[in-house]
C-alpha positions in Angstrom: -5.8 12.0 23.4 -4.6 14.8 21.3 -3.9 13.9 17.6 -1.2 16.0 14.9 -1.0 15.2 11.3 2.4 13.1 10.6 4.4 15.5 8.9 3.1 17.0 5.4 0.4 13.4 5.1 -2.7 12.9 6.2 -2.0 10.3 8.4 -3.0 11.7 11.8 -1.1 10.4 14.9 -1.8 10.8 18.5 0.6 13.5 20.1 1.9 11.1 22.4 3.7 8.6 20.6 5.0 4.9 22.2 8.5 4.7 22.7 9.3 0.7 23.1 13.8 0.7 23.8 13.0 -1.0 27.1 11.3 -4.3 25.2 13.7 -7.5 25.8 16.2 -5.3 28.4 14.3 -3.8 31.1 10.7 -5.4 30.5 10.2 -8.5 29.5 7.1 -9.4 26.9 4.4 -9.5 28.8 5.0 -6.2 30.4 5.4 -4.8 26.9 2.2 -6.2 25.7 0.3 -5.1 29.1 2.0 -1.3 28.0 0.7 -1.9 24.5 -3.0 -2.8 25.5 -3.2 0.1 27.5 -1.3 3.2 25.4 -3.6 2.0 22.5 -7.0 1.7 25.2 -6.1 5.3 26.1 -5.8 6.3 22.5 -2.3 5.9 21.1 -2.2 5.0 17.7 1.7 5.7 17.0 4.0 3.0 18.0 8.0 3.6 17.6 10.6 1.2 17.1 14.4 0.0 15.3 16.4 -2.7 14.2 18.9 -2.2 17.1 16.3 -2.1 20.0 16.1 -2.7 22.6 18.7 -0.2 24.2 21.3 -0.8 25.8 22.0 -2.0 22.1 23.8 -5.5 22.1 24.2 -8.0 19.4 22.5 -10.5 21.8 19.3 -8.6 22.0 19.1 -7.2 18.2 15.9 -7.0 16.9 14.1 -8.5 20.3 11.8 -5.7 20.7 10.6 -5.6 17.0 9.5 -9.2 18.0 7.6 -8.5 20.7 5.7 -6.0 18.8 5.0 -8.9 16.0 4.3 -11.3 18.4 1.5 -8.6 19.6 0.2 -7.8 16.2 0.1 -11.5 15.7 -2.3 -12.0 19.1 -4.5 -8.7 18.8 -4.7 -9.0 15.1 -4.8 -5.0 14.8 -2.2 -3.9 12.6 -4.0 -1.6 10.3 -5.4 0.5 14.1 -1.7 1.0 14.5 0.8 3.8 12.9 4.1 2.0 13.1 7.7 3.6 13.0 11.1 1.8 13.1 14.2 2.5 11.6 17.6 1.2 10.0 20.5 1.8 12.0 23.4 4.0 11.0 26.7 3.0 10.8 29.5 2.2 13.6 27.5 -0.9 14.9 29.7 -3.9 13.9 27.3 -6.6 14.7 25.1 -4.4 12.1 25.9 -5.6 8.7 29.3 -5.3 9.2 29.6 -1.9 10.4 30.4 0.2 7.7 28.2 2.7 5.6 24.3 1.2 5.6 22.1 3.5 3.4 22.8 1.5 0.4 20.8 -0.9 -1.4 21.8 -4.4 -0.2 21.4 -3.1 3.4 18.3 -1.2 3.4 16.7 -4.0 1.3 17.8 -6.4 4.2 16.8 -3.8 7.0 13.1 -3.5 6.0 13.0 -7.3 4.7 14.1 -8.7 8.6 12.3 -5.8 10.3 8.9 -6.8 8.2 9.3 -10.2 9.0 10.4 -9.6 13.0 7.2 -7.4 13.1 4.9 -9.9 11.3 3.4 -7.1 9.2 3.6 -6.4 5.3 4.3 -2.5 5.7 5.7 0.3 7.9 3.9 3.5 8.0 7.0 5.6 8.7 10.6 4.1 8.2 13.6 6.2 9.4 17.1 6.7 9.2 18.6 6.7 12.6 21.3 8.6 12.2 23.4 10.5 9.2 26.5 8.2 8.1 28.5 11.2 7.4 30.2 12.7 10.2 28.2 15.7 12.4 27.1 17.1 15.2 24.6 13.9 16.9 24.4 11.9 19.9 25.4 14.5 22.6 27.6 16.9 20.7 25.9 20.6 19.9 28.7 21.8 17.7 29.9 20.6 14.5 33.3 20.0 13.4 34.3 20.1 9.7 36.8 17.2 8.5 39.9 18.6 6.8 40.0 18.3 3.3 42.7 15.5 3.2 40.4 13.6 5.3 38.0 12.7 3.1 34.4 11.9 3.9 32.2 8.8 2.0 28.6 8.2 2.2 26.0 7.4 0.3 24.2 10.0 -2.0 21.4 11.5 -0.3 19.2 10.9 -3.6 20.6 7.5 -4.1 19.1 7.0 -0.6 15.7 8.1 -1.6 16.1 6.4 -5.0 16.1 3.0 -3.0 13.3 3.8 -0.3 10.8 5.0 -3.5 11.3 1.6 -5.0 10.1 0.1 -0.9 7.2 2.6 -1.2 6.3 1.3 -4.5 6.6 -2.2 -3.2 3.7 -1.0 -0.5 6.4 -2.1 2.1 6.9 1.2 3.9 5.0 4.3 3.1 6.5 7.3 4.7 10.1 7.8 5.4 11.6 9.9 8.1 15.3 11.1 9.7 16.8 10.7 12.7 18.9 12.1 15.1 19.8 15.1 11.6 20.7 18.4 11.5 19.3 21.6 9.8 21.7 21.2 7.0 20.9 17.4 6.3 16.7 17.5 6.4 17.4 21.1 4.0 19.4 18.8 1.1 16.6 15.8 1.8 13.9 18.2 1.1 15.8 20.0 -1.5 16.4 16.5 -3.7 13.0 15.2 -3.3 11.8 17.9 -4.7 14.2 18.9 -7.6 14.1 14.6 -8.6 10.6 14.0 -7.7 11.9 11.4 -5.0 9.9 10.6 -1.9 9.7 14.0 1.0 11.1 13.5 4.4 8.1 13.9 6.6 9.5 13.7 9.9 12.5 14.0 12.0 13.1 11.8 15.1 15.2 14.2 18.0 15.8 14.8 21.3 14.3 17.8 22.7 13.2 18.3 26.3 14.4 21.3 29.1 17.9 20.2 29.2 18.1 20.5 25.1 16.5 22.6 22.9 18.8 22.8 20.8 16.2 21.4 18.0 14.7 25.5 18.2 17.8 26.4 16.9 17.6 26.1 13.0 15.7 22.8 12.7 12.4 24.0 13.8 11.8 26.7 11.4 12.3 23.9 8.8 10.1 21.6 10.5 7.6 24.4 10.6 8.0 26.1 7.4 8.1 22.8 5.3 5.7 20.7 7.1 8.2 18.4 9.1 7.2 17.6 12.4 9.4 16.7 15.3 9.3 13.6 17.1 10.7 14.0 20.4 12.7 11.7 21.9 14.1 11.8 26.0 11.4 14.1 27.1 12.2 13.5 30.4 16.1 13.6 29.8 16.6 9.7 30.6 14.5 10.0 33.6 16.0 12.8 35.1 12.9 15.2 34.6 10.9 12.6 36.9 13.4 14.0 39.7 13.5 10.5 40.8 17.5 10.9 40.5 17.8 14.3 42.0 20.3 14.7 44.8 22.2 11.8 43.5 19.3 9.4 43.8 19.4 5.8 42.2 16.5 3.9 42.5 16.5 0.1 41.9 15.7 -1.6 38.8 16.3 2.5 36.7 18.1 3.0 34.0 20.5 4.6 35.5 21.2 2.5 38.0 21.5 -0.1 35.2 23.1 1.0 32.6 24.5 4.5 34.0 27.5 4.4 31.8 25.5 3.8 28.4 23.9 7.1 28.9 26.3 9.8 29.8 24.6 13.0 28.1 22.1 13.6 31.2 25.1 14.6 33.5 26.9 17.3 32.1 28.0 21.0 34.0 24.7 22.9 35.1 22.5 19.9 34.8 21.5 18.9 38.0 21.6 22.9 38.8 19.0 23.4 36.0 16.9 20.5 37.0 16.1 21.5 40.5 15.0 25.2 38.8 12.6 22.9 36.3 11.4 20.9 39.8 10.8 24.0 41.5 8.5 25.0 39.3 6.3 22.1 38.8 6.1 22.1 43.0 5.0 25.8 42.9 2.4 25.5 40.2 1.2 21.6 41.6 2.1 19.9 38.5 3.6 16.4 38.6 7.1 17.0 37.3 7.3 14.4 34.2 4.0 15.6 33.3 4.9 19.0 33.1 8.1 18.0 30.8 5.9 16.2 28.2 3.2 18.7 28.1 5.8 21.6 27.2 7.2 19.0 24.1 4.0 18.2 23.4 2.7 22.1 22.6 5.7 23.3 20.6 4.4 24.2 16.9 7.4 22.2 14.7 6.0 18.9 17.3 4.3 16.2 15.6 4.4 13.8 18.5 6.4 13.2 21.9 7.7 9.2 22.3 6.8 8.0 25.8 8.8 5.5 26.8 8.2 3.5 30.6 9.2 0.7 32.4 6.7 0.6 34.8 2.6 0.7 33.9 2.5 3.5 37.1 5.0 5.6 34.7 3.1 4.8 31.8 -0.1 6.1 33.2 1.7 9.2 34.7 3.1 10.4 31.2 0.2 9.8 29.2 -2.2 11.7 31.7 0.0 14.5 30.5 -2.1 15.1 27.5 -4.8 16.7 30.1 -2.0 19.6 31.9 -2.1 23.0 30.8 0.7 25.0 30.9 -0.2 28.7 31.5 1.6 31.7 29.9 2.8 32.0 33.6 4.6 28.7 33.4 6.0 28.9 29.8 7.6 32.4 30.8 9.1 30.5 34.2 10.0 28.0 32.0 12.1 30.3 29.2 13.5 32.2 32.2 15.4 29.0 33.3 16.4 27.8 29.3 17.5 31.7 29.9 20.1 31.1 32.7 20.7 27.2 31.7 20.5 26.9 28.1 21.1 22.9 26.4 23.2 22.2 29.3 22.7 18.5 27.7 22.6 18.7 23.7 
C-alpha cells in the first residue's frame, strides 16, 4: 500500500481510501465487515463515510452505514488503527433536519453528536462538508450560473462555519475538517478565512475525478497543490462504467445500474460511451485490467491525497486495490491525454 500525507497534517493515509455508500443498500453487514477486514489486512487505514449513506439516499436507510462501521469498531476494537472520514449533509434533503440551510450550529452540533454515537467512537479524524449550501456549479453541472441580484442568495458565513467546527475540534470530537463536492472559488475563501481569523484550515476536498471528468485540473488543483489540499477522489471508475462491465449497453444483475439506473444519470451523457471504448482500448493494448488502470491514473496525480474505492463484491474489491501495484508508463499517460484531448469531461 502506498501512503500520502492528509492534506497540510501529518496524519498519513493510505492512497487508496474505503468508500462504504453500498453499506445497508447493496451489501448487507456482514459483507461490509468481510470488506472491512480485508481493505484494512491489505493496508487501508482511511475509511470514508456520511450521515446520508448509504446511497441511493432514503430516509429509511439514514445513517445505516455509519452503524455498520460502529458495529465493527465495537467487534474489532480498533478505532485508533483507523483514519475515519464522514460528513454532514448539505441542504435540499427534507428528511435531513428539515431541509433547509445546515452549516449552522444547532445542526452541525446534532450532525457530529448522532454520527459519533452511530459510529460508536469519541472523534472523527476528518469531518466534511458535503456540499456548498449556496447555489454552484456541483453534482453534474461543469458551468456555473450566477443568481440575479433580485434573487437573493442566504447561507451561512463561511467563518461562522469554521467558528463552530473549532469549538468540535476543541471538544477533541473531530480533528480535521474537509469540503466536499466545492469549487475553486469556495476552498480559496475557506483558506483565505482561516488564515486571516486564525480558524481551523480546510485540509481536504472530497470530488469526483476519473477519465470522464477532470474537470477538478481545471482551477482546483493548483490550489490543492499550491496550498497543501489534497483531493480525495470519488467515482474513479465513473459508477462502474470504467470496469466496462456496462459497455455496449450491458446490465449485469445485482449493479448499480441496473438497480438504481435512474439515481445516477451523470455517467451517460453525449460522447460517453464513445470515450469509454477509447479508455478500454487502451487498457487491452497495454494488458492492464481496465478498473485498475482508472484508479492507478487518480491515484498518481500530484493535488491526490487518496482515491475512495468503493465495491460490492470482495472479487471487485480485490481488483481495485491490486491497483496500487500497476504502473502506468509515459506511453500510457500520453495515450491517455490524447483521448481527454478528443473527449474532454464528457461527464462533469
Amino acid at each position: 500500500m502506498n501512503f500520502k500525507k492528509l492534506g497540510s497534517t501529518n496524519l498519513k493515509v493510505s492512497s487508496l481510501c474505503l468508500g462504504t455508500m453500498t453499506w445497508g443498500e447493496q451489501n448487507n453487514q456482514k459483507e461490509a465487515f468481510d470488506q472491512m477486514n480485508f481493505a484494512s489486512e491489505k493496508g487501508i487505514n482511511f475509511f470514508d463515510t456520511a450521515e446520508i449513506y448509504p446511497s441511493p439516499c432514503y430516509e429509511k436507510t439514514y445513517g445505516s452505514t455509519e452503524k455498520i462501521i460502529g458495529n465493527w469498531f465495537k467487534e474489532k476494537k480498533n478505532r485508533e488503527q483507523i483514519i475515519l472520514a464522514s460528513k454532514i449533509a448539505g441542504p435540499g434533503l427534507s428528511w435531513v433536519r428539515g431541509g433547509g440551510e445546515q452549516y449552522f450550529e444547532k445542526n452541525i452540533e446534532e450532525a457530529i453528536n448522532n454520527s459519533l454515537k452511530r459510529l460508536k467512537t469519541d472523534y472523527i479524524d476528518l469531518y466534511q462538508l458535503h456540499w456548498p449550501e449556496r447555489k454552484t456549479n456541483f453534482f453534474g453541472r461543469l458551468g456555473f450560473e450566477h443568481q440575479e441580484k433580485s434573487k437573493k442568495e442566504e447561507w451561512n458565513k463561511f467563518e461562522t462555519i469554521l467558528k463552530v467546527l473549532k469549538k468540535y475540534i476543541d471538544q477533541g470530537k473531530i480533528r480535521y475538517v474537509g469540503l466536499s463536492n466545492e469549487t475553486a472559488w469556495g476552498l480559496s475563501k475557506f483558506l483565505e478565512i482561516s488564515t486571516l481569523q486564525d480558524l481551523p484550515r480546510i485540509v481536504t476536498v472530497q470530488n469526483p475525478y476519473n477519465f470522464l471528468n477532470r474537470s477538478y485540473e481545471i482551477g482546483l488543483a493548483e490550489v490543492s497543490i499550491r496550498d497543501q489540499v489534497g483531493l480525495l477522489a470519488y467515482s474513479p471508475l465513473a459508477g462502474g462504467y470504467l470496469t466496462g462491465k456496462y459497455r455496449k449497453g450491458n446490465l449485469p444483475e445485482k449493479s448499480r445500474m441496473k438497480l438504481h439506473a435512474e439515481y445516477y444519470p451523470r455517467y451517460r451523457k453525449p460522447n460517453a460511451s464513445e470515450a469509454i471504448e477509447k479508455y478500454w482500448d487502451i487498457s487491452n493494448k497495454f494488458n492492464l485490467n481496465f478498473a485498475q488502470m482508472s484508479i492507478k491514473f487518480c491515484e498518481i496525480q500530484k493535488f491526490l491525497t487518496s482515491v475512495i474505492i468503493g465495491a460490492t463484491t470482495m472479487e471487485q474489491l480485490k481488483i481495485n486495490i491490486e491497483s496500487v501495484s500497476v504502473n502506468l508508463t509515459d506511453e500510457i499517460l500520453k495515450k491517455i491525454d490524447d483521448v481527454q484531448i478528443i473527449y474532454p469531461n464528457p461527464c462533469p
